[in-house]
Structure formats: C-alpha cells, structure tokens
N, C-alpha and C positions, 0 to 999 in steps of 0.2 A: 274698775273691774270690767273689762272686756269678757265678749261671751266666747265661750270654750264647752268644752264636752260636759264640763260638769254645772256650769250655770244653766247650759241649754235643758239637761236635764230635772235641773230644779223648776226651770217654767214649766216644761214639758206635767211632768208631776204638778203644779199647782192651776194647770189649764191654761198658761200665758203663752199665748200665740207672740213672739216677737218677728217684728216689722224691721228686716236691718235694713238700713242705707249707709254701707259702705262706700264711702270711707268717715264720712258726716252727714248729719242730715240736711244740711245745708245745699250740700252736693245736692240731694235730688231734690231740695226745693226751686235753687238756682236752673236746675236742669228743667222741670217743669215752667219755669219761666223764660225759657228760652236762652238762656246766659251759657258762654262756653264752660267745662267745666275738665274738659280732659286735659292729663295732663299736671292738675293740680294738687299738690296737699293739704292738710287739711285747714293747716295756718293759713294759708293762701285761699282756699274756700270760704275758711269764716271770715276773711278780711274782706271779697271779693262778696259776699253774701251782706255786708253791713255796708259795704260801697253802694251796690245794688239796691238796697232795701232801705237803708238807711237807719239799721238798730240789726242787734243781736234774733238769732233764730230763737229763741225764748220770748222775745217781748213783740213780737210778732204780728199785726192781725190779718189770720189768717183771711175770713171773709173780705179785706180789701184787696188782696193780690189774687188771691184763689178761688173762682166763684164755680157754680157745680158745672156748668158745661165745660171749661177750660181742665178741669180733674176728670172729668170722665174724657172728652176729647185726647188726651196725654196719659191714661191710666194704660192702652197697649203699650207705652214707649218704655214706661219705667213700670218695673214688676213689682216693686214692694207698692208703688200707687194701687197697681191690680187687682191684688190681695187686699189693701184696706177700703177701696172701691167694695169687691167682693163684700168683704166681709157684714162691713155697712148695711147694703142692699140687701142681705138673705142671712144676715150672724151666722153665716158658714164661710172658713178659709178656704183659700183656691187649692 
C-alpha cells in the first residue's frame, strides 16, 4: 500500500504525521551517511544500503551509525530528517 489521496487522509484523520523518504528509506539513510544515492532504484538502494551497512534497514542499529550531532548536523540537507529533528525537540511538525 503506497500513500495516495486517500491513505494520506486516513492518517491525516487519525493524527499520523507521515515522514516520507522517497524513494526508500534507505535512500535518506544512505544519504545522511554520506553514500552517493542519485540516480538509484530502490533495488539498488537496498542492496547498496546492506553493502554499506552490512544488514537490512530493519535490523539496523541506529545509535551505532547515527549519533545526535551527525542528525542534527545533516537534518538542513535532508527535509523529512528536519521535520522528525523538529518534531522530536518541541512534538510540533515543521
């Protein structure tokens, strides 16, 4: 289920802020680690994201790659980082 007019308005309606990173999430985690990413699909992402990382974006931990200066540092670059940056620091969306 990708998001459209009418799932958007089911969160909308139930208070759920969604944080898209198009095209994967991978893409902007790859991207906040400095990995090239343009250019890529998404097969190509998750494969280049598990080369990189060395496991799936699910099994993850985040606190070994991602520590809070490096996310705030990078949260102008990438806008869905901004917004959950945001949201975090003051539980208000940007």
């Amino acid at each position: 289920m990708g998001w459209n007019d009418s799932t958007r308005k089911t969160a909308q309606k139930h208070g759920i802020l969604p944080l898209l990173c198009p095209p994967c999430l991978e893409a902007l985690l790859l991207g906040i680690a400095g990995a090239p990413v343009e250019g890529l699909n998404t097969d190509q992402l998750k494969n280049r994201f598990k080369h990189h990382f060395g496991c799936d974006a699910s099994a993850l931990s985040m606190p070994q790659h991602f520590n809070q200066a490096l996310i705030e540092q990078k949260a102008p670059d990438f806008p869905t980082l901004a917004k959950l940056v945001q949201l975090l620091k003051t539980g208000k969306a940007l």
